[in-house]
PLY file of the C-alpha trace (Angstrom):
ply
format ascii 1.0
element vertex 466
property float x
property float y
property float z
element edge 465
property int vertex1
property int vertex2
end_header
9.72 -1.12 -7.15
9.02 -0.28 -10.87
5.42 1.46 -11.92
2.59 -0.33 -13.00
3.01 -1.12 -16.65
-0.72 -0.48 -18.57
-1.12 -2.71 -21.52
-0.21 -1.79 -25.14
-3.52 -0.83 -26.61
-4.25 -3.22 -29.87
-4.16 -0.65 -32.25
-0.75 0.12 -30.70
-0.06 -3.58 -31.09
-1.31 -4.03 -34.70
0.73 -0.70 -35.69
4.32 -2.56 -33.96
3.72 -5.94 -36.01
2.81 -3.86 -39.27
6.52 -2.01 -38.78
8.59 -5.14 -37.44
7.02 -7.28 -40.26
8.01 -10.28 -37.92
10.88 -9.83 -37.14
13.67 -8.10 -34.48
14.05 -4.70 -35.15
17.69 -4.29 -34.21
19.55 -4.25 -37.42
22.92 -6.46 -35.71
19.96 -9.22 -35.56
16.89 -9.54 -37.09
15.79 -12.73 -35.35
12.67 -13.91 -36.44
9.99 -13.63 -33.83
8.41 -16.63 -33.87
10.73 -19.65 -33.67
9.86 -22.91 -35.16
10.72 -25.86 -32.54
9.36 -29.16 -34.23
6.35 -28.61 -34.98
5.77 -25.73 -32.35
5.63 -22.05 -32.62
7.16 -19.90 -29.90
6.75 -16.39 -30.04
9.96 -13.74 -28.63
8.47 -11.02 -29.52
8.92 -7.97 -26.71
7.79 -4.22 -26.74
10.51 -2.37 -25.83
10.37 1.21 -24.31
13.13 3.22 -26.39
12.58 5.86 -23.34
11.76 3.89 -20.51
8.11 3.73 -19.08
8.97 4.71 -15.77
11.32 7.35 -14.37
14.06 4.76 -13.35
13.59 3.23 -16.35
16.55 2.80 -19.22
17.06 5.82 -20.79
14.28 7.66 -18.98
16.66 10.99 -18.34
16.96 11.96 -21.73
15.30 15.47 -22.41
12.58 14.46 -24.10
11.06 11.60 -21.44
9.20 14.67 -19.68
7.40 15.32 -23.35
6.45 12.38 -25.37
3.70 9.80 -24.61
6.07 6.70 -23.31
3.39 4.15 -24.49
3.15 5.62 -27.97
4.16 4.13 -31.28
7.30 6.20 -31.28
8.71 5.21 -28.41
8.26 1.37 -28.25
10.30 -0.87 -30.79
9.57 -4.89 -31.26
12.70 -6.23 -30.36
13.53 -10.55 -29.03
13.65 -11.25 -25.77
17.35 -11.51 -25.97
18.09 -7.85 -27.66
15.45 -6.61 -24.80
17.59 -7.98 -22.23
20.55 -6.49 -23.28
19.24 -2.91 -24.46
17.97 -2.30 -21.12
20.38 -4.07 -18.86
23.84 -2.30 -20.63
21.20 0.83 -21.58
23.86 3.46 -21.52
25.65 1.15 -24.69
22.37 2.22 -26.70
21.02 5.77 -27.27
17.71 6.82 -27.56
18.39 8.55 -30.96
21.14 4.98 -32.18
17.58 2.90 -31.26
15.06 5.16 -33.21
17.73 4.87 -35.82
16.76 0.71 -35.71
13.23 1.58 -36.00
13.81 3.83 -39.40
16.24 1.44 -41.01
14.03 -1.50 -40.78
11.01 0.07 -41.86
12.88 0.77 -45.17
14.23 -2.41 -45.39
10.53 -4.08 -44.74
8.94 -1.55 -47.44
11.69 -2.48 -50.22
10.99 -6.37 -49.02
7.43 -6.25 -49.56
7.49 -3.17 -52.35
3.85 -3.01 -54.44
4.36 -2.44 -57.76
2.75 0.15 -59.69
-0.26 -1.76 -61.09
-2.42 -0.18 -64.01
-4.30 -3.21 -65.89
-6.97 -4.24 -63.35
-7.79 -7.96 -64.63
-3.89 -8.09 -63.80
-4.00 -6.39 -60.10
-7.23 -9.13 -59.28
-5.22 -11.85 -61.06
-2.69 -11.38 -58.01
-5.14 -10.83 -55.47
-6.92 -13.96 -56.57
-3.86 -16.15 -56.57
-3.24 -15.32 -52.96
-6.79 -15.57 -52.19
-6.49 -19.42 -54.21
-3.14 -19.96 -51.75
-4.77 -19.06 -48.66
-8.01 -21.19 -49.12
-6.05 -24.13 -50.00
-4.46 -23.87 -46.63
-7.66 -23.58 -45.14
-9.16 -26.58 -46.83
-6.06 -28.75 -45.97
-4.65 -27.55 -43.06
-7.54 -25.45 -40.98
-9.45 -25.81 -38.06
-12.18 -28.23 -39.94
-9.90 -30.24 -42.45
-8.97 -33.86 -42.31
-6.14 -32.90 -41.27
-6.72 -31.56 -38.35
-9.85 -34.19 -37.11
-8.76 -36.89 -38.30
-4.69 -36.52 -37.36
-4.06 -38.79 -34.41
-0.64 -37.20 -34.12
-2.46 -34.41 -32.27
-0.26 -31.71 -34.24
-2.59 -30.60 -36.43
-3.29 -27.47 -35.02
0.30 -26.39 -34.52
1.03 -26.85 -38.95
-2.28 -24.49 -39.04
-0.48 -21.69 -36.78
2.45 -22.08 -38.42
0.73 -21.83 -42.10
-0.86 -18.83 -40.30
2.02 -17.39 -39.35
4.23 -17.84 -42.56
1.78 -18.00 -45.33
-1.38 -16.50 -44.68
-1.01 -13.48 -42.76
1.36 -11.82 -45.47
-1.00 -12.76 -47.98
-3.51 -11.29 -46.14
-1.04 -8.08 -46.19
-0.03 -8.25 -49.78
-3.42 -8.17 -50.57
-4.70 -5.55 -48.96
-1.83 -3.32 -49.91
-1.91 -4.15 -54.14
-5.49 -2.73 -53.66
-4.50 0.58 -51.32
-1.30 1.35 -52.74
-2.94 1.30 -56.15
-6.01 2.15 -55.63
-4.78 6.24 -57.54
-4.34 4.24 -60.83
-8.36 3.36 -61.44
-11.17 5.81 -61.98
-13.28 7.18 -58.60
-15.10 5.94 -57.57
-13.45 2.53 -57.47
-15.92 -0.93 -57.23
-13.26 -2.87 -55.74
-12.01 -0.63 -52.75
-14.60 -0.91 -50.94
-14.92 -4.85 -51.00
-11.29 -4.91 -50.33
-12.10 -2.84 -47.00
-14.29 -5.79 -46.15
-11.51 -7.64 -46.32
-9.28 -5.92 -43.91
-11.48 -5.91 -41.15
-11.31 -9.54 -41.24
-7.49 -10.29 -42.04
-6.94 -7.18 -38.70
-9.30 -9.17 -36.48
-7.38 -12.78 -37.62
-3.94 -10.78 -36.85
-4.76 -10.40 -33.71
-6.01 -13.60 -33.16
-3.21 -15.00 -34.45
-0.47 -12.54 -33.12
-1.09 -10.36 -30.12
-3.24 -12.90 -28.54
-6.26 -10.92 -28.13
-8.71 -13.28 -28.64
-12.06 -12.45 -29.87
-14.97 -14.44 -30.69
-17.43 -12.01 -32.73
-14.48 -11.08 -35.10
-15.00 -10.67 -39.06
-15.20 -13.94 -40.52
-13.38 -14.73 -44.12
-16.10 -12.38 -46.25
-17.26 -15.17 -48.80
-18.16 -12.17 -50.85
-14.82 -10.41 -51.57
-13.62 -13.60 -53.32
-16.76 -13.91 -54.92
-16.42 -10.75 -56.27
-12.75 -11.10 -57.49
-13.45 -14.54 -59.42
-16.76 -12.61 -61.09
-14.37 -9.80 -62.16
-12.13 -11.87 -63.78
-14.56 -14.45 -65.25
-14.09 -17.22 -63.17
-17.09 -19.49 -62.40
-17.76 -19.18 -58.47
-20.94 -19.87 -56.48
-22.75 -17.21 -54.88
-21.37 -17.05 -51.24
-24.60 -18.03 -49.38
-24.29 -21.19 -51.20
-20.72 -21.44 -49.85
-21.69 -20.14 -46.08
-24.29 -23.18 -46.15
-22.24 -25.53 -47.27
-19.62 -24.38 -44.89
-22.01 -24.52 -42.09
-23.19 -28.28 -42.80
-19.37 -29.34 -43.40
-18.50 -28.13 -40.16
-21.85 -29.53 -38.48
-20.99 -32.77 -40.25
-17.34 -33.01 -39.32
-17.48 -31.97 -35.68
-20.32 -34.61 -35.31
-18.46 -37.37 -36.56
-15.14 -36.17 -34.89
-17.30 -36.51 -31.11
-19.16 -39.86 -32.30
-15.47 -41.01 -33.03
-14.04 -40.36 -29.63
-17.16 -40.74 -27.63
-19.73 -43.36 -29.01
-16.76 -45.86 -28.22
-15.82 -44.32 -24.62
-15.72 -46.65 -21.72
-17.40 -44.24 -19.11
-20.35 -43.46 -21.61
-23.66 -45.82 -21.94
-25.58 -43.92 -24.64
-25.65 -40.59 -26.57
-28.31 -39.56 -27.90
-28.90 -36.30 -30.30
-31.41 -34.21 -29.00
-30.93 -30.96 -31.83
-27.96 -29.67 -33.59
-26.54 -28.35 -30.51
-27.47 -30.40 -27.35
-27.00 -33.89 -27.04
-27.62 -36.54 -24.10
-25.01 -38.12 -22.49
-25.70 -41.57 -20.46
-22.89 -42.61 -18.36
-22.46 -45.78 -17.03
-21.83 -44.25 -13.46
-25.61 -43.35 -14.09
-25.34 -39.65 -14.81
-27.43 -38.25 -16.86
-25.57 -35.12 -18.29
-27.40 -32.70 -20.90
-24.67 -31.31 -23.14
-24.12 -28.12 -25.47
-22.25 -28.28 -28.31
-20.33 -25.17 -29.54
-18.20 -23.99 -32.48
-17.39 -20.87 -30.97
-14.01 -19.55 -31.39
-13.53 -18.39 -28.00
-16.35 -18.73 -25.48
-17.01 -16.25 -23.14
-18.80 -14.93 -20.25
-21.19 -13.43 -22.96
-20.91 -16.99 -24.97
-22.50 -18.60 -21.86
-25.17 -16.60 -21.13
-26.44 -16.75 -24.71
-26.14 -20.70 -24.09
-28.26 -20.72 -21.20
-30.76 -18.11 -23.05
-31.52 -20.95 -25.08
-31.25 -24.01 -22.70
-30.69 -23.08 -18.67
-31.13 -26.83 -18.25
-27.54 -27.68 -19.50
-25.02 -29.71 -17.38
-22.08 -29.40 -19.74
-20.91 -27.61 -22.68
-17.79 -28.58 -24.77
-16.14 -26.20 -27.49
-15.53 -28.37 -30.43
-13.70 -26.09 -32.43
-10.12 -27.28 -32.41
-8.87 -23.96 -32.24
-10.82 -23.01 -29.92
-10.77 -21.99 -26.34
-12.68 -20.61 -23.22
-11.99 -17.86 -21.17
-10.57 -18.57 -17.42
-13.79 -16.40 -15.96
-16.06 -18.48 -18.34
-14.88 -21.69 -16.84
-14.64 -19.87 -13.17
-18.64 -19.18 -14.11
-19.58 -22.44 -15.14
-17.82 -24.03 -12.14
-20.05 -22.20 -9.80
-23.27 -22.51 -11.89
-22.20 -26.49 -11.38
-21.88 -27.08 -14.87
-19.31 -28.41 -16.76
-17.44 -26.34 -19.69
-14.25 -28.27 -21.26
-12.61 -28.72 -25.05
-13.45 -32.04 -26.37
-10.12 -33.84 -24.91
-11.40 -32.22 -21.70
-14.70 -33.23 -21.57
-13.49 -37.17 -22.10
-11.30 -37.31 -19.14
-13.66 -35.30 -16.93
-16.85 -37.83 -17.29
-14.23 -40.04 -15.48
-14.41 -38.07 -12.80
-16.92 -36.61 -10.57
-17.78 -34.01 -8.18
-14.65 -30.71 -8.39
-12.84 -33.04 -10.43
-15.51 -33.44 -12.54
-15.55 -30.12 -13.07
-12.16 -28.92 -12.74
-10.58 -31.28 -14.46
-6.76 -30.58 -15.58
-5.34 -32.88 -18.70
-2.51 -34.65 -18.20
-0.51 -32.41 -20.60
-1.79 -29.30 -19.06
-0.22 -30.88 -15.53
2.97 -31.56 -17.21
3.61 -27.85 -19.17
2.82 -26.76 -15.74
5.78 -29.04 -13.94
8.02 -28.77 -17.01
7.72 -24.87 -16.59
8.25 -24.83 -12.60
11.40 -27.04 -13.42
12.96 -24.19 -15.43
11.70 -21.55 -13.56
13.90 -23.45 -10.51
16.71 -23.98 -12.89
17.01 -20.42 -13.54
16.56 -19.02 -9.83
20.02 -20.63 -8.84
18.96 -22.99 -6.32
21.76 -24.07 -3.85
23.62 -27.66 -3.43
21.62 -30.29 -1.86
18.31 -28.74 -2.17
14.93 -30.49 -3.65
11.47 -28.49 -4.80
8.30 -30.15 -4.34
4.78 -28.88 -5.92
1.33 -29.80 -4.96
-2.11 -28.55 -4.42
-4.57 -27.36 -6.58
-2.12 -26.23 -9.13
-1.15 -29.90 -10.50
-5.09 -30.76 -9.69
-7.54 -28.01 -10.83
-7.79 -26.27 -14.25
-8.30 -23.07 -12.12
-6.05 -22.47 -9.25
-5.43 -19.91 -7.13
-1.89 -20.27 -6.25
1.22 -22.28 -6.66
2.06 -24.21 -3.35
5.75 -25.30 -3.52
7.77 -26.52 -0.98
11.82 -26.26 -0.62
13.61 -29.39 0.80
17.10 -28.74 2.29
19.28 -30.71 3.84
21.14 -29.88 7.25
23.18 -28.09 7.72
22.00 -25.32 5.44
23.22 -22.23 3.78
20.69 -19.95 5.09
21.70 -16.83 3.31
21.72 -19.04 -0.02
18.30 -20.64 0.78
17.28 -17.32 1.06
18.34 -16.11 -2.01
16.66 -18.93 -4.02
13.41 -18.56 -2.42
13.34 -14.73 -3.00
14.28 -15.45 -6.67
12.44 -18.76 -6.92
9.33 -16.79 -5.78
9.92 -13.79 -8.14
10.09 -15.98 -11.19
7.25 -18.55 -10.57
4.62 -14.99 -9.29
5.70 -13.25 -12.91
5.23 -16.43 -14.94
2.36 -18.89 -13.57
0.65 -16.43 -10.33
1.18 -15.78 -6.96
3.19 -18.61 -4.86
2.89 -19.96 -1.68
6.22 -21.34 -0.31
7.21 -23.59 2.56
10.84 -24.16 3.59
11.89 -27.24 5.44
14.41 -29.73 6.34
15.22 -33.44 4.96
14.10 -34.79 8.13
10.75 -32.47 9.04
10.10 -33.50 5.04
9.92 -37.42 5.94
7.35 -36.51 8.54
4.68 -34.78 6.02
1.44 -36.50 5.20
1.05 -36.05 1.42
-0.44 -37.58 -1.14
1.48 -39.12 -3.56
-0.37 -38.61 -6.70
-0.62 -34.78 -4.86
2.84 -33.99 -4.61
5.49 -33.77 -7.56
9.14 -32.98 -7.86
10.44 -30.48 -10.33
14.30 -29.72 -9.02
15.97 -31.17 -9.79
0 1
1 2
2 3
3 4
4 5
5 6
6 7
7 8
8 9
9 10
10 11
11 12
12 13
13 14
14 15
15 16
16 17
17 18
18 19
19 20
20 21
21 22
22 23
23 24
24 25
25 26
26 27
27 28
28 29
29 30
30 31
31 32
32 33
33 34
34 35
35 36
36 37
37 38
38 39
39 40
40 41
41 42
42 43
43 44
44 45
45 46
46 47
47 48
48 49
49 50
50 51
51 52
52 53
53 54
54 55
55 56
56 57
57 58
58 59
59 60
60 61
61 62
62 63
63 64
64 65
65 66
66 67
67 68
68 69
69 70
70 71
71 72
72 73
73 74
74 75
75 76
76 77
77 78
78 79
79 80
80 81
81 82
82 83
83 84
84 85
85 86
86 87
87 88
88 89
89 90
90 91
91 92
92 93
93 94
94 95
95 96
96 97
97 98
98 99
99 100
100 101
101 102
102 103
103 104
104 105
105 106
106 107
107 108
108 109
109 110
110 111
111 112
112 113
113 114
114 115
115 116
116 117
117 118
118 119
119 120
120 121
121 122
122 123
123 124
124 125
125 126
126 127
127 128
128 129
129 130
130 131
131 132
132 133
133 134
134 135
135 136
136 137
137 138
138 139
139 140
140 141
141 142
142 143
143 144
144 145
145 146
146 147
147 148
148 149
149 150
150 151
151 152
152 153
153 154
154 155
155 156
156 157
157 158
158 159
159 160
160 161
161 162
162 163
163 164
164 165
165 166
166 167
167 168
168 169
169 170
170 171
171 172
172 173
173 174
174 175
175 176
176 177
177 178
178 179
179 180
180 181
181 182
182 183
183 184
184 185
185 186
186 187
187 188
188 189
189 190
190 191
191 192
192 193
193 194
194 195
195 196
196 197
197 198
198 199
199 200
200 201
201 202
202 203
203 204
204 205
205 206
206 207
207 208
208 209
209 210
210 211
211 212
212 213
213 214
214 215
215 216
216 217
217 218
218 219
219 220
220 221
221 222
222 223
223 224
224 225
225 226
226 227
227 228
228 229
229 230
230 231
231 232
232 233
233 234
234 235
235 236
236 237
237 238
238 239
239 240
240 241
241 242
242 243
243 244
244 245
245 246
246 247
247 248
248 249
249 250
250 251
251 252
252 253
253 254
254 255
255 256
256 257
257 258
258 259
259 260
260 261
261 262
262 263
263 264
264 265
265 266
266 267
267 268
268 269
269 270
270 271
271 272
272 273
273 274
274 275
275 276
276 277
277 278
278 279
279 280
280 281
281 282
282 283
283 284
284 285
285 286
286 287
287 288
288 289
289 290
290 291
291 292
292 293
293 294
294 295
295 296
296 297
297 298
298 299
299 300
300 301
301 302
302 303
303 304
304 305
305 306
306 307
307 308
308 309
309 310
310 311
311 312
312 313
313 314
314 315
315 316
316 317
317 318
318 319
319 320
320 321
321 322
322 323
323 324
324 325
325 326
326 327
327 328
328 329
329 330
330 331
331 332
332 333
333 334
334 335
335 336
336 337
337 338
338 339
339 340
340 341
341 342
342 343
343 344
344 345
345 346
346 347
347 348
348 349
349 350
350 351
351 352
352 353
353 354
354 355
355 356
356 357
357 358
358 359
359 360
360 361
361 362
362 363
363 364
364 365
365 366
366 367
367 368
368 369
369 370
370 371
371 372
372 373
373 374
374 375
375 376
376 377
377 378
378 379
379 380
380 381
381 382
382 383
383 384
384 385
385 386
386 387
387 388
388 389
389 390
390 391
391 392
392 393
393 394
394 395
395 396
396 397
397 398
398 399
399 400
400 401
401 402
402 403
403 404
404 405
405 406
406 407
407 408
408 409
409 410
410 411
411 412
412 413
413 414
414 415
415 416
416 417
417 418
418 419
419 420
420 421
421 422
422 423
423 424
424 425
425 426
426 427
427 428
428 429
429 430
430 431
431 432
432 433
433 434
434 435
435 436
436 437
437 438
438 439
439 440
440 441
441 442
442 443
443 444
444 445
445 446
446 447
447 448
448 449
449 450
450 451
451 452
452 453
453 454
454 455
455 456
456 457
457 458
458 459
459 460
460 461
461 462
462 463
463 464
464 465
């Protein structure tokens, strides 16, 4: 059995994405590392270990595994999943010195992609940095959490155009940005007025990297600093109100839209009687089942453990609380909280199918979509553990019925006679592949006929092989 892999720390992380730029750093490829399916975005990205982590791992003899950090920058390398595969499965066919060789050639390639040019007129340097600035808050406006586009889209792919305008557009603007100010920073007298609003800056566009790439999500990070394009437009002349005004109106727009986006979904639902506003936050919600819930509305980016207890610092009395940001999420141990506290946390499509419910299901209440990426991912994950002729897999329990589960009941259906040693096989590797991608299963072999005899539910039971 392989060590215990620690996580990559996020500076690690951020330092990886800076080099990679996106992209697979094995120079026979260069695969992008986010693939664009549809409308969907589907990252490949992998850390690799050049020397492996552990002391089986690929390449772990070579003389200098007994002297370098293993988890450090040096010695890890973004590659796809496929180029991962291979480097480490065929590891003798790649030396440690041929992969570090990767690393160095697409760093230069990267720097002469993205080179900075030597910038010495400084209305011309903010000229660029406010064109990108222009680009990226256009995006926002059109395509962000809060625009029309995302509210009021019934195709329900809103979202997904905003991570891919993320991905493509904004991020390297956010980049290009930064670096015109660093990389020229040498060519303006000390001490320089617009460094340190452009360091401002980063700490925002690092905290919406990570949000946006190594999935570390945070919910206090650096907003957009209204002031840094403030200051740019004043620089160059450009009427621009002061950014309080902005953060105001920002506020209200957001209040505004959010409260027309619920009143549009909800004032019309068939399990609700009456809302009723009680504040800005908390609102009444009359069912016709006759519950009476008390709800708290949120914009939060990502609500937490933390996020809840400031919620019921303000009202303990709440019975539900949805996150209306539409790119936002909870935490699994916030919702694991609020289940035991009896109250009710769910996104907005959440919190429209639960009032349908009541009791657990009430509370744990799994979308329809979120049932289905769970079947449609046990279906490959039996595609790829080879599963024998003549053989069905079944899923049930709480992991096609809860939001939170704690394990994956499946159940393999063979008919007689069987191929033991094959069975076997497929529930070693059928086991192996659903515990590293959904949690820990919890299998039950058995026969055609001993099937025929079970007492399930129907609407409890679903087949994903084949």
């Amino acid at each position: 059995m392989s060590a215990t892999r620690k996580s990559i720390p996020l500076n690690t992380a951020r330092q990886l994405w800076a080099q990679c730029g996106g992209f697979c750093q094995n120079p026979s490829c260069n695969k992008p590392l986010f693939l664009h399916i549809g409308e969907d975005s589907v990252s490949i990205a992998n850390v690799a270990h050049i020397i492996g982590h552990a002391s089986s791992g690929p390449r772990s003899d070579h003389e200098l595994a007994e002297y370098i950090d293993t988890d450090g920058v040096g010695n890890l390398i973004m590659l796809c999943l496929d180029c991962h595969k291979v480097v480490d499965e065929i590891e003798k066919a790649f030396t440690v010195e041929e992969i570090h060789s990767w690393k160095a050639v697409h760093a230069q390639r990267i720097r002469s992609l993205f080179s900075v040019p030597s910038i010495k007129d400084e209305r011309e340097l903010l000229a660029e940095v406010n064109d990108l600035l222009d680009i990226n808050g256009a995006l926002f406006r059109e395509c962000g959490p809060y625009s029309d586009h995302v509210l009021g889209g019934l195709g329900g792919d809103g979202l997904k155009v905003w991570k891919r305008r993320c991905l493509d557009t904004i991020l390297p603007n956010n980049q290009r940005i930064i670096a015109l100010i660093e990389n020229n920073k040498r060519n303006f007298q000390y001490p320089w007025d617009v460094y340190p609003q452009m360091l401002q800056y980063k700490i925002h566009a690092d905290a919406f990297q990570d949000n946006c790439l190594a999935d570390q999500k945070v919910n206090d990070y650096k907003l957009f600093p209204r002031g840094f394009d403030h200051f740019v437009k004043t620089k160059l002349g450009i009427d621009s109100p002061p950014p309080e005004t902005v953060a105001q109106e920002e506020l209200l727009f957001r209040y505004n839209t959010v409260t027309t986006f619920i009143e549009r979904f909800l004032a019309n639902h068939s399990a609700i009687a009456e809302l009723q506003e009680l504040n800005r936050a908390t609102m009444l919600v009359q069912l016709r089942d006759g519950r009476t819930l008390k709800v708290f509305v949120t914009n939060t980016y990502y609500f937490t453990d933390y996020t809840l207890d400031r919620v019921l610092e303000v009202d303990p009395a709440v019975d539900a609380i949805i996150c209306s940001s539409p790119a936002g999420q909870y935490s699994e141990s916030a919702k694991r909280e609020c289940i035991d506290r009896g109250i009710g946390l769910f996104m907005l499509g959440e919190f429209m199918g639960a009032i349908l419910k009541s009791g657990d299901q009430y509370l744990n209440f799994l979308l329809k979509a979120d049932r289905e990426y769970r079947t449609d991912g046990l279906k490959r994950v039996c595609q790829e553990a080879g599963p024998p002729e003549r053989v069905r897999v079944f899923v049930f329990g709480s992991f096609i019925r809860r939001k939170l589960y704690r394990d994956v009941d499946l159940m393999i259906v063979h008919e007689e006679p069987a191929n033991i040693a094959m069975l076997k096989l497929f529930e070693s590797e059928l086991e192996r592949q659903t515990r590293k991608r959904f949690g820990l299963p919890d299998i039950a072999v058995t026969s055609t006929r001993e099937f025929a005899t079970l007492k399930l539910q129907y609407d409890n039971l679903a087949q994903v092989y084949p």
